[in-house]
VOPAGU-2260 file (C-alpha; in pm, 1 decimal, decimal comma):
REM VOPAGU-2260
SITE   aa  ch    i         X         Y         Z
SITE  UNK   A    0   -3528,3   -4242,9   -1693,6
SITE  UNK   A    1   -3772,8   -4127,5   -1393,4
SITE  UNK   A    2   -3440,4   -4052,4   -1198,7
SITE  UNK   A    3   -3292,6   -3834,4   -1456,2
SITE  UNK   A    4   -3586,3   -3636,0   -1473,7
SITE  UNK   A    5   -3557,6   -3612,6   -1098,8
SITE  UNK   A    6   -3189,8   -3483,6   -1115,4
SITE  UNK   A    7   -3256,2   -3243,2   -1368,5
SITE  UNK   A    8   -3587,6   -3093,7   -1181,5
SITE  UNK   A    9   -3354,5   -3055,7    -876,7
SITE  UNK   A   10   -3045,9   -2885,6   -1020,2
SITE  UNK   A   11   -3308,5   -2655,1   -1204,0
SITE  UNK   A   12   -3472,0   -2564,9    -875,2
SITE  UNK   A   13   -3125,4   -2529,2    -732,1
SITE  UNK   A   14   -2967,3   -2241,5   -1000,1
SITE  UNK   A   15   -3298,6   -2084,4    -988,4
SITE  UNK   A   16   -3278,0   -2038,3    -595,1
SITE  UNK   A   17   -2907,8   -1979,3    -612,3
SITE  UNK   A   18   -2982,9   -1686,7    -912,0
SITE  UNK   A   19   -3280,4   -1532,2    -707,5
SITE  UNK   A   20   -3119,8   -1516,6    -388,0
SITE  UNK   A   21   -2821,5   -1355,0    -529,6
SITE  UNK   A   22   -3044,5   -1035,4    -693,0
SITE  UNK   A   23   -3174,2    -976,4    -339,7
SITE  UNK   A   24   -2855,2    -782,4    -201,7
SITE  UNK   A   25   -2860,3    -472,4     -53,9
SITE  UNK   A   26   -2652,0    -234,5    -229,5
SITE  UNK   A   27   -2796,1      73,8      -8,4
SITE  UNK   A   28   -2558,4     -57,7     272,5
SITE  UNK   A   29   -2243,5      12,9      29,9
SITE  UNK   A   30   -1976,6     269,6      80,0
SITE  UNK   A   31   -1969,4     490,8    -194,8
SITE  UNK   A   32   -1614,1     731,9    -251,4
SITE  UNK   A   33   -1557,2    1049,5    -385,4
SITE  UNK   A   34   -1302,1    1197,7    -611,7
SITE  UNK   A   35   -1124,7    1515,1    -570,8
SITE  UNK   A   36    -849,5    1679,1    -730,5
SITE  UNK   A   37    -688,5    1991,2    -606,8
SITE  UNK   A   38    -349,3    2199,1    -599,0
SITE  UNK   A   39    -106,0    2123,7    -362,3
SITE  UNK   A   40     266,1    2308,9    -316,3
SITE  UNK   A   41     558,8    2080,8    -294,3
SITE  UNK   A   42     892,8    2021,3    -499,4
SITE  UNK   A   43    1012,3    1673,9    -463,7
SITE  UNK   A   44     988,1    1332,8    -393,9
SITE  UNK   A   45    1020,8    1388,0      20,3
SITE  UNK   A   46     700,7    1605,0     -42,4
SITE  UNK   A   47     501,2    1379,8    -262,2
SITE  UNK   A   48     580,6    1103,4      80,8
SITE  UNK   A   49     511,0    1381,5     333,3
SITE  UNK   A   50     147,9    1526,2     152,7
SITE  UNK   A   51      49,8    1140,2      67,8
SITE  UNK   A   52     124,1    1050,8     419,0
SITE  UNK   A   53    -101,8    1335,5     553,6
SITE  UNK   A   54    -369,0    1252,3     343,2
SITE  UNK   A   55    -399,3     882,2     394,4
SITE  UNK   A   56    -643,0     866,9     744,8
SITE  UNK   A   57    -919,9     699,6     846,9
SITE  UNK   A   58   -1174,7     765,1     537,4
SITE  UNK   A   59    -913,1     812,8     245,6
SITE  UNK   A   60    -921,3     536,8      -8,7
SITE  UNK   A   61    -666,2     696,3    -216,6
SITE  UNK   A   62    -426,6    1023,6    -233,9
SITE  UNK   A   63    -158,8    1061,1    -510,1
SITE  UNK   A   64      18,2    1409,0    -569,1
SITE  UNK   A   65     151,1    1462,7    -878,5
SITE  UNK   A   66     546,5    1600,7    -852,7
SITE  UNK   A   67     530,2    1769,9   -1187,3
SITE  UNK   A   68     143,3    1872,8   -1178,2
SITE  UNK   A   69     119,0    1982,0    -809,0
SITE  UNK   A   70    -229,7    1835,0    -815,4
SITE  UNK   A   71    -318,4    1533,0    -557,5
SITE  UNK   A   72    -597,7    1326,2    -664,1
SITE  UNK   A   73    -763,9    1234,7    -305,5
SITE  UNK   A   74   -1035,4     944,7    -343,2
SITE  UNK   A   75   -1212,0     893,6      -1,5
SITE  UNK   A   76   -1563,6     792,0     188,6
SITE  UNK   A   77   -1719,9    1163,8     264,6
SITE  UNK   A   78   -1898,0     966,5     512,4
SITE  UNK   A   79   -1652,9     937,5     738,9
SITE  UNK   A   80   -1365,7    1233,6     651,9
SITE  UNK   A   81   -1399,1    1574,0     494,6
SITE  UNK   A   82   -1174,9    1725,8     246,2
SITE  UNK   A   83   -1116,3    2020,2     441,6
SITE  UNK   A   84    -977,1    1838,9     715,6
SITE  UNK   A   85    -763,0    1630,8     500,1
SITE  UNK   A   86    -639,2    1968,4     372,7
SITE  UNK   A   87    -567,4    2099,2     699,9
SITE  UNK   A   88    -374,6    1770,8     764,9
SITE  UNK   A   89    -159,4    1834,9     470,0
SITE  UNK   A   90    -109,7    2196,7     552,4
SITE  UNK   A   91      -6,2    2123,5     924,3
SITE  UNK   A   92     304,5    1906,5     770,8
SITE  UNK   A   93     416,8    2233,6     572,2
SITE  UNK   A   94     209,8    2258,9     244,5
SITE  UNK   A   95     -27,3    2486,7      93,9
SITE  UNK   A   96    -378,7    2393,7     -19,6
SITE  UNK   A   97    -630,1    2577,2    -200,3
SITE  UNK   A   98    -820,7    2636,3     171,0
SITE  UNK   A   99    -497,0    2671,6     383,7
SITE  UNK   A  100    -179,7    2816,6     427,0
SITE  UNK   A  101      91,5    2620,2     597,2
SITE  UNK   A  102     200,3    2825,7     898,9
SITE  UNK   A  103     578,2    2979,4     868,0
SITE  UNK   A  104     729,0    2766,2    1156,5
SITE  UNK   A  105     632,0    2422,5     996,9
SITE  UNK   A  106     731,0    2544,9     617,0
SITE  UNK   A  107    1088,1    2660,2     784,8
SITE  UNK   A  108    1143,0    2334,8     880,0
SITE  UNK   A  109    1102,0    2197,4     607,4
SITE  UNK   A  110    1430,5    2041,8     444,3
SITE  UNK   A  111    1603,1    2282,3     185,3
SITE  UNK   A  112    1497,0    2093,3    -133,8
SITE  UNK   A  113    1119,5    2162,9     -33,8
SITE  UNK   A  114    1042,3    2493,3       9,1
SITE  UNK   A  115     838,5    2672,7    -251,5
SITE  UNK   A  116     790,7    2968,4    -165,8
């Protein structure tokens, strides 16, 4: 009987440790994302990979533009990217965001089927 009241002290003292330990992390360390949603011009499916491509470096967590909507949804760390320079990105491949224009050269070479203007 001694010994089972041994056991059960231990494996107590155990989960209570195990419990403790476990509240002590450090959630100040964490990367924390932003959501963003903004207008984006494009027509088809070869935009939706082009603008999704553009927006998906080093920082982005997410970007899905809506064909029918025009409207990416862009989750990323503002930590380590800006949504002004993922907008630039997007606009250098040929599409217009709400802060810039794509320039004429890149939107005329385009293919046919995705040009908006």
């Amino acid at each position: 009987m001694k010994t089972f009241r041994y056991f059960v002290a231990i494996l107590i003292a155990i989960s209570m440790s195990a419990t403790s330990f476990a509240q002590t992390h450090d959630h100040s360390k964490m990367a924390t994302t932003k959501t963003e949603t903004f207008k984006v011009s494009g027509n088809c499916e070869s935009c939706k990979a082009r603008i999704e491509k553009a927006a998906k470096i080093e920082g982005v967590v997410k970007a899905d533009w809506n064909k029918k909507t025009k409207i990416l949804v862009l989750t990323y760390d503002p930590s380590r990217v800006r949504s002004v320079d993922i907008q630039k990105r997007i606009a250098d491949v040929g599409h217009d965001t709400p802060l810039f224009r794509a320039e004429a050269k890149t939107y005329n070479a385009l293919p046919s089927c995705c040009k908006y203007r």
